[in-house]
C-alpha positions as CSV (number, residue, x, y, z in Angstrom):
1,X,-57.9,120.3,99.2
2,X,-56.0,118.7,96.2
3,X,-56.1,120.5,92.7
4,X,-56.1,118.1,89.5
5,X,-54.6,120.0,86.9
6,X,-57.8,119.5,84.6
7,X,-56.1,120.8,81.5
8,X,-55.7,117.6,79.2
9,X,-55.0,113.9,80.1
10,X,-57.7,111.9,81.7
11,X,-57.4,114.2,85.2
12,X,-61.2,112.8,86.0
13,X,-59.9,109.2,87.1
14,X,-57.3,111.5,89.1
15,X,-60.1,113.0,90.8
16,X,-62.4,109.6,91.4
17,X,-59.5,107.9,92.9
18,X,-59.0,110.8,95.3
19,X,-62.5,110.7,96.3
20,X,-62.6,107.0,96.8
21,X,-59.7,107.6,99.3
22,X,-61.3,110.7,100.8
23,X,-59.4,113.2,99.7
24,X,-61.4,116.1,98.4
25,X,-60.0,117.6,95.0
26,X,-61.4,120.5,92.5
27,X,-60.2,120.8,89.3
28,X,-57.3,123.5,88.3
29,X,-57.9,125.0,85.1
30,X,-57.2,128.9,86.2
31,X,-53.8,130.5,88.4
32,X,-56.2,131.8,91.0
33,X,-57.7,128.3,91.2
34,X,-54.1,127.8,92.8
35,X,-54.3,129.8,96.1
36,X,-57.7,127.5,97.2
37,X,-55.4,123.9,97.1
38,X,-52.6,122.3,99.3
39,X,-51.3,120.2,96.4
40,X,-51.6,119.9,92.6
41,X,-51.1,116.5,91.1
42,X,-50.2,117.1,87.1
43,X,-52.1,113.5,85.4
44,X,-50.2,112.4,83.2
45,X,-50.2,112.8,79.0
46,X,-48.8,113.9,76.2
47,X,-45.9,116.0,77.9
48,X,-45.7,118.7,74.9
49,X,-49.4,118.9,74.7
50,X,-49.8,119.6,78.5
51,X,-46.5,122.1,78.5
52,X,-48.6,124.0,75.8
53,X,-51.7,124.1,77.7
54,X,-50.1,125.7,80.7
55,X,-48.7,128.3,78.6
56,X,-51.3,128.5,77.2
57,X,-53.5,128.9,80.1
58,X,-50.7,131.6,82.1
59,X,-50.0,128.6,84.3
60,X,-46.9,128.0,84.3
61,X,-45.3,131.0,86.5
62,X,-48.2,130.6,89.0
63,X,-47.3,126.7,89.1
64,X,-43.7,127.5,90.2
65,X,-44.5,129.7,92.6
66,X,-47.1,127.1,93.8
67,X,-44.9,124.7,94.1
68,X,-41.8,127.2,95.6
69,X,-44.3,128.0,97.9
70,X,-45.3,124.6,99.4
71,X,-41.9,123.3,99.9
72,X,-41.1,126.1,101.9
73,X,-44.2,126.3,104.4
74,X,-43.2,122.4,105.4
């Protein structure tokens, strides 16, 4: 499963082109939302506008470790 990070930006077309190549996808609004994916694609945007928004949100430690985590389990 493949988390959009559904924040800001246009992270729908993100999630209809990963279902018109199969790939399922959810939404990531929320850290916990992080332990249910296997990859988070970040749409892109206005970058200080989405850097607030994970702030914001108390994303942006959880999205480290996410990503800390994935490159190590490969």
């Amino acid at each position: 499963m493949i988390g959009v990070l559904a924040l800001q930006g246009n992270f729908t077309k993100h999630i209809e082109l990963l279902k018109r190549l199969g790939i399922s996808s959810t939404e990531v609004r929320y850290p916990d939302q992080l332990n249910n994916i296997d990859g988070l694609v970040l749409p892109g945007g206005e970058s200080s506008v989405i850097s607030d928004s994970i702030v914001r949100n108390d994303l942006l430690q959880p999205i480290i470790e996410f990503s800390r985590f994935n490159k190590k389990s490969k």
